[in-house]
C-alpha positions as CSV (number, residue, x, y, z in Angstrom):
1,X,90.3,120.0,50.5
2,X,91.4,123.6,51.0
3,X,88.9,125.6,52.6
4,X,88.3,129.0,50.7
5,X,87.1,132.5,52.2
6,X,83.2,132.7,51.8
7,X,81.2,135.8,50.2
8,X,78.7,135.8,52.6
9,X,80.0,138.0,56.1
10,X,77.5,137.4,59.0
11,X,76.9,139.2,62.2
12,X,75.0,138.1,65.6
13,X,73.4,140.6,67.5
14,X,71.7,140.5,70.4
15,X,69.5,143.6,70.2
16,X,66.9,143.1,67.0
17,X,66.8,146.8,67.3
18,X,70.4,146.8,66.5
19,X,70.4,144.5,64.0
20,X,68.0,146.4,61.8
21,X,69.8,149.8,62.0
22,X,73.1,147.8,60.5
23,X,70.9,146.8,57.9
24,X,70.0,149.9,57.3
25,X,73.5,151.0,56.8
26,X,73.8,148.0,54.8
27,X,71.2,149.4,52.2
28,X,72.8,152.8,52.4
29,X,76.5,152.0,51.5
30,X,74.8,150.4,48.2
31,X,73.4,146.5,49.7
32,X,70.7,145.7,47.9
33,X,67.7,144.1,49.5
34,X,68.1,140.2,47.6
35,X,71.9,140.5,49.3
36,X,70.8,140.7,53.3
37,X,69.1,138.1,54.9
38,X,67.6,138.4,58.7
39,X,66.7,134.7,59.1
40,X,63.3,134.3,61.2
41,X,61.9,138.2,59.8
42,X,59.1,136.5,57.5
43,X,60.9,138.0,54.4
44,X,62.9,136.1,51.8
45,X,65.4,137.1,49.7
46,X,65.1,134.1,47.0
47,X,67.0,132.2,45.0
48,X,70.4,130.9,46.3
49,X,70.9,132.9,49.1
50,X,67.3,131.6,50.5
51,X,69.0,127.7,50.4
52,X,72.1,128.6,51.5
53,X,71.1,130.3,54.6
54,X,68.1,127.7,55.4
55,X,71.0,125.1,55.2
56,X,73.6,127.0,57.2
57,X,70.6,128.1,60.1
58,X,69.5,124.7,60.0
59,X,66.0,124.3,58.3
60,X,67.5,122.0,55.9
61,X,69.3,118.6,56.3
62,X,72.8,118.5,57.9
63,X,73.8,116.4,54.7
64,X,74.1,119.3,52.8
65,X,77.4,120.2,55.2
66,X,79.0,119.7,51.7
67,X,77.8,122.5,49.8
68,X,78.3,124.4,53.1
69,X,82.1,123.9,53.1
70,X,82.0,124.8,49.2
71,X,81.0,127.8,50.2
72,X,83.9,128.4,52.6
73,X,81.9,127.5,55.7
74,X,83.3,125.5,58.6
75,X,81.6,122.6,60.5
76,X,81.8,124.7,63.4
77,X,79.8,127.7,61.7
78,X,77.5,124.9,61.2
79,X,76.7,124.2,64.3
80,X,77.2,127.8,65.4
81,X,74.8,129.7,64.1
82,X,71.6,127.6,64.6
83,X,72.4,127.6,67.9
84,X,72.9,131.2,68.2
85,X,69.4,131.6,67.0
86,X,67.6,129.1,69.7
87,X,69.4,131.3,72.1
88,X,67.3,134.4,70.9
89,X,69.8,136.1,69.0
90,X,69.2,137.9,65.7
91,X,71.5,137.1,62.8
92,X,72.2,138.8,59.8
93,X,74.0,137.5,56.6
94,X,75.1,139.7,53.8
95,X,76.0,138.3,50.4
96,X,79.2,140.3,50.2
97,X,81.5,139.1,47.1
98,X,84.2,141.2,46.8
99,X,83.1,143.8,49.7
100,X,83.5,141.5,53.0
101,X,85.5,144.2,54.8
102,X,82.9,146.9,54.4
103,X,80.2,144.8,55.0
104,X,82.1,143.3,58.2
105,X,82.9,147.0,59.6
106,X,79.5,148.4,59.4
107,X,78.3,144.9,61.1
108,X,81.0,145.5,63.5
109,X,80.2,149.2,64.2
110,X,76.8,148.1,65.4
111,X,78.2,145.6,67.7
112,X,77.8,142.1,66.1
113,X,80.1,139.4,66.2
114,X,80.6,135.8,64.5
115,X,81.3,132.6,65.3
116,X,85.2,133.4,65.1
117,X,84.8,136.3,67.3
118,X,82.4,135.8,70.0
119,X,83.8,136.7,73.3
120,X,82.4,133.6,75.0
121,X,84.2,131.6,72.6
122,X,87.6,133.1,72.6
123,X,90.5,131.9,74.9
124,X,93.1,133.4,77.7
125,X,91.2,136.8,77.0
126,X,92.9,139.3,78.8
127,X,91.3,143.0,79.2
128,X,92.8,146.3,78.5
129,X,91.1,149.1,80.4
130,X,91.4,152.5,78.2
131,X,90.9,155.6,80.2
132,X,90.2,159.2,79.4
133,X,90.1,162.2,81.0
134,X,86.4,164.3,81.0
135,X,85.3,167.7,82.1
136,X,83.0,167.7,85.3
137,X,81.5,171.0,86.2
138,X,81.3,172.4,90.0
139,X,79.1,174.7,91.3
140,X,79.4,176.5,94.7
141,X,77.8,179.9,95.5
142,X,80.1,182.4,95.9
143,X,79.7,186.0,97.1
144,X,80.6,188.7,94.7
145,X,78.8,191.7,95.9
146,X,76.4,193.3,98.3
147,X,74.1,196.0,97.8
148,X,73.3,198.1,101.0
149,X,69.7,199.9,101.2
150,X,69.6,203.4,103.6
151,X,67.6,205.8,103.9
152,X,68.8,209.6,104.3
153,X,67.0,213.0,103.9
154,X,67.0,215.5,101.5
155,X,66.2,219.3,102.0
156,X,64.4,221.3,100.0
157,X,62.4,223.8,99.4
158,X,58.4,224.2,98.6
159,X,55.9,226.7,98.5
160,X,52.0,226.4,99.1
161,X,49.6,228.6,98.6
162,X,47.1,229.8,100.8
163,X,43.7,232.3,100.8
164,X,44.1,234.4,103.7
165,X,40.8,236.4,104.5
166,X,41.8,239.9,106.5
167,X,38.6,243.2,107.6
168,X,38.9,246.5,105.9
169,X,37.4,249.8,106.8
170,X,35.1,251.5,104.3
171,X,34.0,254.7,104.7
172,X,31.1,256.2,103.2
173,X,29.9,259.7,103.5
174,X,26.4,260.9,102.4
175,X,24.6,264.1,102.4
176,X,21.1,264.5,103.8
177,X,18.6,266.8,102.0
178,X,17.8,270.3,104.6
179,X,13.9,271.1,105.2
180,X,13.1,274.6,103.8
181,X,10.4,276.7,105.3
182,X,8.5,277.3,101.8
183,X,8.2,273.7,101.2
184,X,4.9,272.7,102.1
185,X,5.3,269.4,102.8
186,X,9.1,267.8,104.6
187,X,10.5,265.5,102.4
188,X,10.8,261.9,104.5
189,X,14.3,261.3,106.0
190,X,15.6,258.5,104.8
191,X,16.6,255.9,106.5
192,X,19.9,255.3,107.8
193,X,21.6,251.5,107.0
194,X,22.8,249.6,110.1
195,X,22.6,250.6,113.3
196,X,22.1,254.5,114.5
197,X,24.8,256.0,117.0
198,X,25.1,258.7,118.5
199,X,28.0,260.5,119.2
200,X,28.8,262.6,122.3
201,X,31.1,265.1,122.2
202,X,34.6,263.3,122.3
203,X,33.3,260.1,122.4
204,X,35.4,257.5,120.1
205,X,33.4,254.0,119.0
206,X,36.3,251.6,118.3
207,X,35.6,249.0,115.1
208,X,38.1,245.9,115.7
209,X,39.4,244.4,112.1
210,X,40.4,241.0,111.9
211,X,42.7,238.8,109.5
212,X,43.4,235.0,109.0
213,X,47.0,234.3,110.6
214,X,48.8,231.2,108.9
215,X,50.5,228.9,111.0
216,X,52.6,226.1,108.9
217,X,53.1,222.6,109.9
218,X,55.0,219.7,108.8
219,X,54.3,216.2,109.1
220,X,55.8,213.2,107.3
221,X,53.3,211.6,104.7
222,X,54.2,208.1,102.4
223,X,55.2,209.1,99.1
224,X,56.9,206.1,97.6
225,X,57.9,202.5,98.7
226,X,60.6,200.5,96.8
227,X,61.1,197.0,96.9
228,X,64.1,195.5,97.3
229,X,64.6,191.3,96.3
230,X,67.0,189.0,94.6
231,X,66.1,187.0,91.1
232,X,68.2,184.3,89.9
233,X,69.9,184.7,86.1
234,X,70.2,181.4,84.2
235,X,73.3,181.8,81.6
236,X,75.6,179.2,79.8
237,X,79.4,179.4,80.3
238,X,81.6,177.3,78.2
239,X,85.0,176.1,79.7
240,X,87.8,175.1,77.6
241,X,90.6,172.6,78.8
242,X,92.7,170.1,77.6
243,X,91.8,166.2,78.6
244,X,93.9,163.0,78.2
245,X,92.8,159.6,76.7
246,X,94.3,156.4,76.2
247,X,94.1,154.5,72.9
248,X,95.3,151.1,72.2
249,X,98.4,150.4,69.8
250,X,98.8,147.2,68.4
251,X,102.1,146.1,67.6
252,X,102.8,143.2,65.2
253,X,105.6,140.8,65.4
254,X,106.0,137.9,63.2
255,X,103.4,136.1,61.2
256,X,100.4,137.1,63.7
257,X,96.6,136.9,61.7
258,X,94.6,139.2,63.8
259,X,90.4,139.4,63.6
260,X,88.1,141.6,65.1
261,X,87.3,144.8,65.5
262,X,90.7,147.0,64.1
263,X,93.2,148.8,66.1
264,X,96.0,151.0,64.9
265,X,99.2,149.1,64.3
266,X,102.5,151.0,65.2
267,X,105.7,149.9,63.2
268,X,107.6,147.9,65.2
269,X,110.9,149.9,64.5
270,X,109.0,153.5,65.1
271,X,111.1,154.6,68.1
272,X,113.7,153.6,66.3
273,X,113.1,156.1,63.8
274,X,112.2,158.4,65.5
């Protein structure tokens, strides 16, 4: 009997973090919850999906292989998936119908494969490295500037202010009342402030005067200090450059059925036309 193309897609991850995330994006692109099936989570979606997947992981008898391979599972899927899940892996089956392709790209997105495409299981695998090109900053300190710090000096001009005490001469003249002889009684001399001399004739007393002299001196004081350091500035520079990176093209010849993850096919006459 001709084996026909199942609605269920299944992935095997081996993160459980993973695994939930894609089922997440399940849910989002419009899954609903009795479609998605993590085998071994506690939950159960019901109904026919519940049998087929306890027959398909293995909690049911291997004589119902049958209804299996009505459902467009191999033998080999069979046996591949319970194994899969004694090795620890998480597995996730999506009851798909007509959307197997988006359900197998956001499965594939998050890394999960199948029992077709397991890299353990595939043959003659041959590796492409694809390199690119990425931007990688250096830093060295370089010199862009100095700033020199001298000292020089500046003339000007002040003026203080100073008291200055200097000796005067005051003179004073006062009369002195004359003794008549009617008066019966002299009137009492007064007496005369400071001290009494007595003149001879041509005798000079000298009286020295005195003043404060100013003498000016200069003599350096601290009036200001200034600092001089260096601070380091923090700022974002964006550089712009052009990078290269190499893609895989995939071109097809003959009647090739290709599975997996997609790569962009390149008619095989391109250069041709171009």
């Amino acid at each position: 009997m001709e084996q026909t193309e199942t609605p269920y897609t299944i992935g095997v991850f081996r993160d459980s973090t993973i695994a939930k995330r894609a089922i997440d994006e399940l849910r989002h692109a419009g899954f609903r919850d009795d479609q998605i099936y993590l085998p071994g989570s506690g939950s159960s979606p019901g109904g026919f999906l519940d049998g087929l997947v306890n027959k398909l992981m293995g909690d049911e008898n291997r004589d119902s292989l049958h209804a299996l391979t009505d459902q467009g599972f191999s033998r080999s899927e069979v046996d591949y998936y319970p194994n899969e899940l004694e090795a620890g892996r998480t597995v996730v089956v999506v009851q798909s119908y007509g959307h197997q392709q988006k359900a197998r790209d956001i499965l594939n997105n998050f890394g999960a494969y199948n029992s077709t495409t397991n890299p353990s299981r595939l043959q003659d695998v041959q590796t492409i490295q694809l390199r690119e090109e990425v931007l990688q900053a250096q830093k060295e300190p370089v010199e862009i500037g100095e700033v020199s710090i001298r000292k020089v000096v500046v003339m000007e001009e002040k003026t203080i202010t100073v008291p200055v005490m200097r000796e005067e001469i005051v003179v004073e003249r006062r009369s002195t009342p004359l003794t008549s002889p009617d008066q019966a009684e002299p009137q009492p001399a007064q007496q005369p402030q400071g001290r009494l001399v007595e003149l001879a004739q041509n005798e000079v007393i000298r009286i020295p005067l005195y003043t404060e002299q100013i003498f000016i001196e200069k003599r350096p004081v601290i009036a200001e200090e200034v600092l001089v350091s260096k601070r380091n500035i923090q700022e974002i520079r964006r550089f712009t450059d052009t990078v290269q990176r190499e893609e895989a093209r995939l071109e097809r010849q003959g009647n090739v059925s290709i599975h997996g993850d997609p790569i962009e096919e390149v008619p095989q006459n391109q250069g041709e036309m171009d």
